[in-house]
Backbone as JSON Lines, residues from 0, in Angstrom:
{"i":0,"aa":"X","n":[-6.74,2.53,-20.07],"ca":[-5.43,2.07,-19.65],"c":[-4.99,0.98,-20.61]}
{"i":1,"aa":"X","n":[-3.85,1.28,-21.31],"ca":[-3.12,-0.06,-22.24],"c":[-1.9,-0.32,-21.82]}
{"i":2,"aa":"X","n":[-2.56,-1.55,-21.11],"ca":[-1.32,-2.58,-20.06],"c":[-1.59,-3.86,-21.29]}
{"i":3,"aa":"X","n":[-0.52,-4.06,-21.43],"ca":[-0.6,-5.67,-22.53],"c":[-0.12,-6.6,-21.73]}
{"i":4,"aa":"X","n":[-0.72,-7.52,-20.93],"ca":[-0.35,-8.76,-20.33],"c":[0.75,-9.97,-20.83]}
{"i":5,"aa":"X","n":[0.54,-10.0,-22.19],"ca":[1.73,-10.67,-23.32],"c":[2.66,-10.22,-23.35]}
{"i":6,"aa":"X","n":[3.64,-9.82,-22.32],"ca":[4.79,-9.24,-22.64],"c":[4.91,-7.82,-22.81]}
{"i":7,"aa":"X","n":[3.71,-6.98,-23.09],"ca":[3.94,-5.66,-23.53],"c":[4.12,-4.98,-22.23]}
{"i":8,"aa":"X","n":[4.44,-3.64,-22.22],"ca":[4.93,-3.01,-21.27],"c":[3.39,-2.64,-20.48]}
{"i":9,"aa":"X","n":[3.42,-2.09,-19.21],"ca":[2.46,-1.72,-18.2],"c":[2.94,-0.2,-18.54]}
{"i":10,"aa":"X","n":[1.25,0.84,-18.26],"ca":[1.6,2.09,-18.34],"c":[2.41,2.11,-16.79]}
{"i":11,"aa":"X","n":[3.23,3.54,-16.74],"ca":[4.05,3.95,-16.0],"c":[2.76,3.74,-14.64]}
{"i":12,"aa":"X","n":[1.86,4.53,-14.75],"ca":[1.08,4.76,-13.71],"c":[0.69,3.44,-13.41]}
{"i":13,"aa":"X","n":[0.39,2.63,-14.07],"ca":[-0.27,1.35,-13.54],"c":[0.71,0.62,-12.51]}
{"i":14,"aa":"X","n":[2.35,0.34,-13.15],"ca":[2.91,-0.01,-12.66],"c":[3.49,0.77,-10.91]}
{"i":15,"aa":"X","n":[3.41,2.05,-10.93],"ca":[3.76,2.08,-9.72],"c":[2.08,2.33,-8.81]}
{"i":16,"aa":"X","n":[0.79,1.49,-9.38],"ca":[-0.02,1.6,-8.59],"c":[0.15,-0.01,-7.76]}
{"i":17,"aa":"X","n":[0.96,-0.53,-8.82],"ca":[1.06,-1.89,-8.42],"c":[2.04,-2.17,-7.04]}
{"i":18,"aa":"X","n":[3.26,-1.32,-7.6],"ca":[4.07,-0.91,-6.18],"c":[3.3,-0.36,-5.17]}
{"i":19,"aa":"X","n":[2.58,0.37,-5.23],"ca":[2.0,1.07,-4.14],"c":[1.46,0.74,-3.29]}
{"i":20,"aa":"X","n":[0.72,-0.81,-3.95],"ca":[-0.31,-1.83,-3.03],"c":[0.39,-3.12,-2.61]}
{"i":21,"aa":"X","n":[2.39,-3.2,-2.66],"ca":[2.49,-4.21,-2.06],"c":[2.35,-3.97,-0.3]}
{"i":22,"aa":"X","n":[2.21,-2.97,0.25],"ca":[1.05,-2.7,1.07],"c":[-0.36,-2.28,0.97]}
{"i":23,"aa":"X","n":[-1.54,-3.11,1.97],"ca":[-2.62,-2.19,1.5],"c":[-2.61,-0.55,1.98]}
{"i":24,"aa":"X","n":[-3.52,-0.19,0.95],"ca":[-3.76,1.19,1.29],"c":[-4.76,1.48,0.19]}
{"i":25,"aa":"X","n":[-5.16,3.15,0.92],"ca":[-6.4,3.66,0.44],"c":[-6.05,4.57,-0.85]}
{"i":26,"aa":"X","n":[-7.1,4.94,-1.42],"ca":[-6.76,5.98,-2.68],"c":[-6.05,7.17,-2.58]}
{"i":27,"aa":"X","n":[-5.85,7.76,-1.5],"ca":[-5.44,8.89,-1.28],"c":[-3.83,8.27,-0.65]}
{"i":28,"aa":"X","n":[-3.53,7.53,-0.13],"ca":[-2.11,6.95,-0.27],"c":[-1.55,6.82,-1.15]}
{"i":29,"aa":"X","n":[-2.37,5.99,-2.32],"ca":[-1.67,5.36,-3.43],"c":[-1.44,7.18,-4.18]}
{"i":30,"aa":"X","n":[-2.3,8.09,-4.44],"ca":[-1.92,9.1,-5.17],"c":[-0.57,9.59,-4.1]}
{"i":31,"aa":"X","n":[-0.8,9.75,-2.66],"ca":[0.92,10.24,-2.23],"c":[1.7,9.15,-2.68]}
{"i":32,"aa":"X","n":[1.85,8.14,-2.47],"ca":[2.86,7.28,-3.06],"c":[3.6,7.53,-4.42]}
{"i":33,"aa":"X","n":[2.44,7.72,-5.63],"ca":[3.32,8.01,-6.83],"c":[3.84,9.07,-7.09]}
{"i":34,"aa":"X","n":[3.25,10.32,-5.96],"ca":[3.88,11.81,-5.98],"c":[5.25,11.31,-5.77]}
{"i":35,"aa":"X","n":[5.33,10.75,-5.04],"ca":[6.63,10.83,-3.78],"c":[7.96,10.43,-4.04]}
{"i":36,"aa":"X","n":[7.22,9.29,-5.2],"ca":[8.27,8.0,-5.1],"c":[8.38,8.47,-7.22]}
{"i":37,"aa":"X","n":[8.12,9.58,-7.57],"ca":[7.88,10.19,-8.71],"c":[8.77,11.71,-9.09]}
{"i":38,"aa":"X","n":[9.1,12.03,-7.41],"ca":[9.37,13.65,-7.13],"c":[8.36,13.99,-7.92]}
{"i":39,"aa":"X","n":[7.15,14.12,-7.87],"ca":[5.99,14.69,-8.16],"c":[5.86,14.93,-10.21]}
{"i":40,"aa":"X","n":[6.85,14.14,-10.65],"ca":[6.72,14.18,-12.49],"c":[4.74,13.13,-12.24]}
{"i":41,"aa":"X","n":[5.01,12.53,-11.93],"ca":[2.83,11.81,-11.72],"c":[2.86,11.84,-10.97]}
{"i":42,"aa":"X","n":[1.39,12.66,-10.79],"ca":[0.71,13.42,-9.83],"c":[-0.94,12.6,-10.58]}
{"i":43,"aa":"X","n":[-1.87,12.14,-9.94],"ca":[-2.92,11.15,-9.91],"c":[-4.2,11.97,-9.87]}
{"i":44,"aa":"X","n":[-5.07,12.0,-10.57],"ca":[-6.61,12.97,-10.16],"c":[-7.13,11.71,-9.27]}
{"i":45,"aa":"X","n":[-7.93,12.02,-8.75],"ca":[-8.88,11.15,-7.96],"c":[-10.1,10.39,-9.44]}
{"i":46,"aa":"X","n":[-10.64,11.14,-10.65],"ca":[-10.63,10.1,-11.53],"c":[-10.24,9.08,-12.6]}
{"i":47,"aa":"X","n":[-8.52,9.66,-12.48],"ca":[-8.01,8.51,-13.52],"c":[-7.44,7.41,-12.38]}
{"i":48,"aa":"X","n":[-7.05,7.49,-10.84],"ca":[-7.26,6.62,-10.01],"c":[-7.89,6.15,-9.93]}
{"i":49,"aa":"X","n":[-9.09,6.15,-9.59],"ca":[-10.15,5.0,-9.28],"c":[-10.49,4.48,-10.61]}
{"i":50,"aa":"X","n":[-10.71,5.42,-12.17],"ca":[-10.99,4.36,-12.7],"c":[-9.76,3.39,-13.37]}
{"i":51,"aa":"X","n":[-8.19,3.75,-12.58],"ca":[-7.5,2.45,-12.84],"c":[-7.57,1.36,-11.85]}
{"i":52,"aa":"X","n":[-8.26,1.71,-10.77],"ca":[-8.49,0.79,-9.34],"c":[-9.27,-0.24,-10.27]}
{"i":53,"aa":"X","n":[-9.95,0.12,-10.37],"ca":[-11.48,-0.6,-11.47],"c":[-10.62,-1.8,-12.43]}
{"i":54,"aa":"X","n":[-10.17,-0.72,-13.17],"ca":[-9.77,-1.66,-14.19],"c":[-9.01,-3.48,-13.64]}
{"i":55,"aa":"X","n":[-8.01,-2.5,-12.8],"ca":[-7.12,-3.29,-12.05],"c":[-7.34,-4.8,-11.17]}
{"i":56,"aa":"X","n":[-8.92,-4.04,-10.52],"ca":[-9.3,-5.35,-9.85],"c":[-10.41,-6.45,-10.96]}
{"i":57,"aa":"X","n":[-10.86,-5.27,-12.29],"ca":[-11.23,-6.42,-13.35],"c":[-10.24,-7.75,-13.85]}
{"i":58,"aa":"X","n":[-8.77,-7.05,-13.51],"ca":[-7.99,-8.17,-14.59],"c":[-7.48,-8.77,-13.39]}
{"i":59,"aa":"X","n":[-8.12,-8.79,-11.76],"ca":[-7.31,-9.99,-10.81],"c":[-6.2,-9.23,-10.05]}
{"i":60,"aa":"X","n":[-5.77,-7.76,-10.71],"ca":[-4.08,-7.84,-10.43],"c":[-4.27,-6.94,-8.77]}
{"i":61,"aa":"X","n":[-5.06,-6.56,-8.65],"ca":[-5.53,-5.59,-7.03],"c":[-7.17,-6.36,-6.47]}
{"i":62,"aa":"X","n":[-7.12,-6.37,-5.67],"ca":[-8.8,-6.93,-4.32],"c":[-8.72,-5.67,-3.61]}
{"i":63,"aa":"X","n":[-9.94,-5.28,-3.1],"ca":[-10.42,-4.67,-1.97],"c":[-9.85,-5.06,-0.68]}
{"i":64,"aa":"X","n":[-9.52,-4.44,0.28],"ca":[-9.74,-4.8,1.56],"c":[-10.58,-4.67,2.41]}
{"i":65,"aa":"X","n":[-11.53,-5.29,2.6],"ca":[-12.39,-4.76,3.79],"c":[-12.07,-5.15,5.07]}
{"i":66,"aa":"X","n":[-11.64,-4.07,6.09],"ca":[-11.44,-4.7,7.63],"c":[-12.16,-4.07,8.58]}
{"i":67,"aa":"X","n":[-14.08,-3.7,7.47],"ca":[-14.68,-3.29,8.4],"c":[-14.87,-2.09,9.31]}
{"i":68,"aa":"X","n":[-13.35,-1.22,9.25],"ca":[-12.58,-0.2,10.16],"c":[-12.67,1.11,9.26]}
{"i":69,"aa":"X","n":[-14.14,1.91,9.29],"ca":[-13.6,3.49,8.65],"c":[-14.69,3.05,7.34]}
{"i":70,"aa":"X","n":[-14.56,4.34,6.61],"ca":[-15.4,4.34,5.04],"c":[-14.0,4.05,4.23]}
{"i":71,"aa":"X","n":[-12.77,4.63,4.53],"ca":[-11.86,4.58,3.2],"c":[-11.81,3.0,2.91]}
{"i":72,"aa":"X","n":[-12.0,2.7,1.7],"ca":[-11.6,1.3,0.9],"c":[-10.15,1.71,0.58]}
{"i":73,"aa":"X","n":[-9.59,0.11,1.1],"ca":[-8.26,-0.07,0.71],"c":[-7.93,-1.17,-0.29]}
{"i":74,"aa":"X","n":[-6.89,-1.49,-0.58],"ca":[-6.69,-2.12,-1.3],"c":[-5.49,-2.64,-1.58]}
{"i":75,"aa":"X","n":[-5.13,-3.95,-2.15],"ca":[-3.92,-4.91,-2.02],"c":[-3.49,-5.53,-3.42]}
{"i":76,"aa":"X","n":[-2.21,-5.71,-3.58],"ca":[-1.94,-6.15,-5.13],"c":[-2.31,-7.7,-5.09]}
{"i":77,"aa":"X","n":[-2.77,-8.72,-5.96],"ca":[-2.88,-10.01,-6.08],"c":[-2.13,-10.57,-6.28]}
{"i":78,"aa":"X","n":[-1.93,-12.12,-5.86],"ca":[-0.77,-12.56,-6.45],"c":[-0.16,-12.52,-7.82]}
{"i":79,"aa":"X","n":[-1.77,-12.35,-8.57],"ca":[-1.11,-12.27,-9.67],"c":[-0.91,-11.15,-10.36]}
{"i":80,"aa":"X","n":[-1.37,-10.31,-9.86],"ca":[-0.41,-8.52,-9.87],"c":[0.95,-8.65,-9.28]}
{"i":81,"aa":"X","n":[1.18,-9.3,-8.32],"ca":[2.91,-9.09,-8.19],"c":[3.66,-9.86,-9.35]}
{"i":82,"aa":"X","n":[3.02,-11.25,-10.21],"ca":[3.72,-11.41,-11.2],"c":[3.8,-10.36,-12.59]}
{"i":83,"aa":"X","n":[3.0,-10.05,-12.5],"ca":[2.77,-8.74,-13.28],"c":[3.76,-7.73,-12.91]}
{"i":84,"aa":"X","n":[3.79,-7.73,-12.11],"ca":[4.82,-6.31,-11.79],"c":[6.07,-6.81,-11.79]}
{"i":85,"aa":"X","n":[6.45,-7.63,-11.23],"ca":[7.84,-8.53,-11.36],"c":[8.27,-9.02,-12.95]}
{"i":86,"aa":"X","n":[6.74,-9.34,-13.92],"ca":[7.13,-9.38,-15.36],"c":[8.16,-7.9,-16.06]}
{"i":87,"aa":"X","n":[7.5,-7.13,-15.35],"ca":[7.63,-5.86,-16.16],"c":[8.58,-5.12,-15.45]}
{"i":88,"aa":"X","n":[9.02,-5.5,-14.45],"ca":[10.94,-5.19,-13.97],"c":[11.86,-6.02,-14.81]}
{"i":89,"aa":"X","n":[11.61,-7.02,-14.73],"ca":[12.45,-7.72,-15.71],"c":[12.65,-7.06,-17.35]}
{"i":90,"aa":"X","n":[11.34,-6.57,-17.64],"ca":[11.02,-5.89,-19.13],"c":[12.03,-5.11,-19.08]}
{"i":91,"aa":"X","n":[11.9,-4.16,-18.27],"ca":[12.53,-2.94,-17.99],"c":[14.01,-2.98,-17.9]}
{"i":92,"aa":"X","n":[14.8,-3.96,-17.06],"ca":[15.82,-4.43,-16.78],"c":[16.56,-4.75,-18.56]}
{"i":93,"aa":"X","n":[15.64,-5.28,-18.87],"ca":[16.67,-5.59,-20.47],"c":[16.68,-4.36,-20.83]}
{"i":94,"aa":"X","n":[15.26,-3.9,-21.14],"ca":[15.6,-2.75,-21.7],"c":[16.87,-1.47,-21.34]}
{"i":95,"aa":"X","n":[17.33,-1.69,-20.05],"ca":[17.96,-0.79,-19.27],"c":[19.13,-1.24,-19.84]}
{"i":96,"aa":"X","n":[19.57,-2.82,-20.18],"ca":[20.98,-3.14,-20.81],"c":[21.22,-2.71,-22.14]}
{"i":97,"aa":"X","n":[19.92,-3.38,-22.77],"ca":[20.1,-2.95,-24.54],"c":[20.48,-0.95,-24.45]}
{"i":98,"aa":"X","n":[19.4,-0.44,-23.98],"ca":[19.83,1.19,-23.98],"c":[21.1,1.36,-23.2]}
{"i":99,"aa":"X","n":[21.65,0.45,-22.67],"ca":[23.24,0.75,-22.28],"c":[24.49,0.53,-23.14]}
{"i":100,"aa":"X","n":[24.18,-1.03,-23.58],"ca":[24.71,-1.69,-24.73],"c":[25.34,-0.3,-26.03]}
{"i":101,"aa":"X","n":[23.94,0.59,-26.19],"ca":[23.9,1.55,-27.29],"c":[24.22,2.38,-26.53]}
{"i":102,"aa":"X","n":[23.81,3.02,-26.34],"ca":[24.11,4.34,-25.56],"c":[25.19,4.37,-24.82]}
{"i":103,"aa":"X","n":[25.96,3.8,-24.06],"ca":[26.62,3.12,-22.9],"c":[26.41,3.66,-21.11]}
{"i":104,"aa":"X","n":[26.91,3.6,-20.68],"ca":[26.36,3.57,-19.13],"c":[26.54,4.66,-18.63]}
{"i":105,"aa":"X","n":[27.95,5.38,-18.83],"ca":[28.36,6.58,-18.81],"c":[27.2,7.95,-19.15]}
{"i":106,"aa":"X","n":[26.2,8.38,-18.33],"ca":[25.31,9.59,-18.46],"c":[25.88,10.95,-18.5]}
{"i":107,"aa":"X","n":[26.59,10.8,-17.83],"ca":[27.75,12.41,-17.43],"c":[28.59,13.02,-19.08]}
């Protein structure tokens, strides 16, 4: 996974795993979530999920939840995953003006 913390952009998938966990939830949520909220263009295997879960809770930006309740592990964005994700709306947001700026707004 090449997420650049300095400003560089978050992969697509990372970023809406980040959305996915401003509730907790389990692995098999977070893959319906990006179907859903994707109309199914990413669609998630069960191993490039978990090993971005991994990655994710290496750099701080997702924790585990344990509430004890069931085998599924869930999981929650960190505070400092929501600045992360909030960095990279903003990214996006310019970018959305400059490609308007040029292009202009008008799609039709």
């Amino acid at each position: 996974m090449r997420d650049n913390v300095k400003g560089g952009a978050l992969t697509e998938v990372t970023f809406f795993i980040l959305l996915a966990l401003y509730e907790k939830m389990h692995g098999y949520g977070i893959m319906q979530f990006v179907e859903e909220k994707t109309g199914g263009r990413l669609i998630l295997g069960a191993g490039s999920l978990y090993g971005a879960l991994n990655n994710l809770q290496e750099k701080g930006w997702i924790s585990p939840v344990d509430d004890g309740k069931g085998r599924k592990k869930e999981y929650i964005i960190t505070e400092l995953g929501r600045e992360v994700a909030k960095a990279e709306l903003l990214r996006m947001k310019e970018l959305v003006i400059t490609a308007e700026q040029i292009i202009g707004g008008d799609l039709e």
